[in-house]
C-alpha positions in Angstrom: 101.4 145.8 94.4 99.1 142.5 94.6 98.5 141.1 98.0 98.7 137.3 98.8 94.9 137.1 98.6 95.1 138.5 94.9 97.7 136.5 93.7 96.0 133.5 94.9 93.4 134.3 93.0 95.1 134.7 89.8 97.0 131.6 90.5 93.6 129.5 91.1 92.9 131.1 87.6 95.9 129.2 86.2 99.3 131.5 86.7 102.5 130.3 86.6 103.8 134.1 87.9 101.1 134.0 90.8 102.5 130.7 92.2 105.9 131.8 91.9 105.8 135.1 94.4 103.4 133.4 96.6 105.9 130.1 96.3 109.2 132.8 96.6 107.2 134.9 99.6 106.2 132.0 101.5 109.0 128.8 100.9 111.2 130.0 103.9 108.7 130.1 106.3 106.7 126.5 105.4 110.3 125.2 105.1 111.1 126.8 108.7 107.7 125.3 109.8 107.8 122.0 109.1 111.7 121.6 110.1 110.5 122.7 113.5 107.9 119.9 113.8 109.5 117.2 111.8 112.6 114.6 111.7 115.0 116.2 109.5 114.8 113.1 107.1 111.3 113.9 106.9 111.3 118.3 106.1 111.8 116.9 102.4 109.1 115.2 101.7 106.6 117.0 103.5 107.6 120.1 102.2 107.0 118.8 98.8 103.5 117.7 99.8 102.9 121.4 100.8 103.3 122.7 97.6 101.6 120.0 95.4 98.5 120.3 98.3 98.5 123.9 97.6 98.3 123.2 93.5 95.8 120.6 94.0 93.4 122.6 97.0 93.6 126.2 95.2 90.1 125.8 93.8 88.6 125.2 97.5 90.5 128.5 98.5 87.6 131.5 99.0 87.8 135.6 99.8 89.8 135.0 103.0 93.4 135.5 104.2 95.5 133.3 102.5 98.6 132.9 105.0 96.4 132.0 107.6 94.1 129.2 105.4 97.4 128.2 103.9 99.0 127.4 107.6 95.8 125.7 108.4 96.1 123.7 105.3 100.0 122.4 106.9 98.5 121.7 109.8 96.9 119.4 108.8 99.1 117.5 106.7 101.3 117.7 109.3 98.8 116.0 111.9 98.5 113.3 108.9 102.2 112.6 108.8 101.8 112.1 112.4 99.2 109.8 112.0 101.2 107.9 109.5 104.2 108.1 110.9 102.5 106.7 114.3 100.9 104.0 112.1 104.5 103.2 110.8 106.3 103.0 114.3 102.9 101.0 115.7 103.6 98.2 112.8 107.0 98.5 113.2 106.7 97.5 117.1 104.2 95.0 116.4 106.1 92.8 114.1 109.3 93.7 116.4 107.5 92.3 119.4 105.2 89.4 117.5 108.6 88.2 115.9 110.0 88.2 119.6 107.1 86.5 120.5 107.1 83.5 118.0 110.6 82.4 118.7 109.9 82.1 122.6 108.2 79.0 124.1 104.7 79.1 125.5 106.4 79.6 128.8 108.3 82.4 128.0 104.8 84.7 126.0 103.5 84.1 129.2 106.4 85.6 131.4 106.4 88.5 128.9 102.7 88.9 129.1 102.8 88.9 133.1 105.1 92.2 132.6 101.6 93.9 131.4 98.5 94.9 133.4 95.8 92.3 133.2 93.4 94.0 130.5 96.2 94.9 128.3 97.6 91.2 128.7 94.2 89.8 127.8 93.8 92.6 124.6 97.4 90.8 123.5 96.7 87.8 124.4 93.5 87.2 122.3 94.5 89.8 119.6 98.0 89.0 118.5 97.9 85.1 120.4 94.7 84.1 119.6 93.6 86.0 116.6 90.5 87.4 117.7 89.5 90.7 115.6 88.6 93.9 116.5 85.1 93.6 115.8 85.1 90.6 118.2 86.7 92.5 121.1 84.2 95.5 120.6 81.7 92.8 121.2 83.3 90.7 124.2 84.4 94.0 126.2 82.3 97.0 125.0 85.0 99.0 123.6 84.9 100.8 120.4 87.6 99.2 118.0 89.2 103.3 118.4 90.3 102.5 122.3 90.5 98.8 121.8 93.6 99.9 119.3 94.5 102.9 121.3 94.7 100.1 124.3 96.7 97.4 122.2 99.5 100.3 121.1 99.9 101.9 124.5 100.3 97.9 125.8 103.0 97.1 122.8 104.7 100.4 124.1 104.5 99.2 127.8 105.8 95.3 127.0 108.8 97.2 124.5 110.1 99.0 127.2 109.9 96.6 129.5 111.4 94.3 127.5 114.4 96.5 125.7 114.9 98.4 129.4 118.6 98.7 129.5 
């Protein structure tokens, strides 16, 4: 009987059978793992991802336990579906809020913008108002353009539910 590390082996060395016991052994459980972690519109997909990451990492796979690289290797698509999927919501908001913003009167941005703290109603102010880029704010307030977007999210969270509060 071949352990996971040898199949792995054979199947970085081309065979079909050695993906399908390690697919058959393991399925279950990355389906079980992800389905913990994820919306259930999103299992699908990502559980896709899983396998063809598998097929197109096996040659970076060394002599080491394979369940425990392999879970390693999920990890870390799941950490970038939560990136994307945080990019997604972010853009989402944004055009939400900036659409909610254009059809308002100068008067009204400004009432909104008074529901913020001051820093994060001058960020949104000069980034989405006056289109000032990131580069420019890392220069006018020190902060690296990583925080500077960190602080423009957290203040589009803030004004959303502020805004949408029932």
């Amino acid at each position: 009987m071949k352990t996971d590390e040898e199949w792995m082996k054979e199947y970085q060395k081309g065979s079909e059978e050695a993906f399908g016991v390690l697919y058959e052994k393991y399925s279950p459980m990355v389906f079980g793992f992800i389905r913990k972690r994820m919306r259930e519109s999103e299992v699908e997909d990502l559980y896709q991802k899983v396998w063809r990451q598998l097929h197109e990492k096996r040659e970076l796979y060394k002599d080491q336990p394979f369940a425990p690289w392999f879970f390693v290797m999920i990890k870390h698509l799941l950490i970038d579906e939560y990136r994307s999927l945080g990019r997604r919501n972010n853009k989402e908001l944004q055009d939400e809020l900036i659409d909610k913003i254009y059809h308002q009167s100068g008067s009204d941005i400004e009432d909104m913008l008074e529901l913020l703290p001051e820093e994060s109603r001058d960020l949104v102010r000069k980034y989405y108002l006056e289109g000032v880029s990131y580069e420019e704010l890392e220069n006018q307030t020190g902060l690296s353009q990583t925080n500077l977007r960190q602080r423009l999210s957290r203040a589009l969270r803030g004004l959303r539910n502020k805004l949408y509060e029932p």
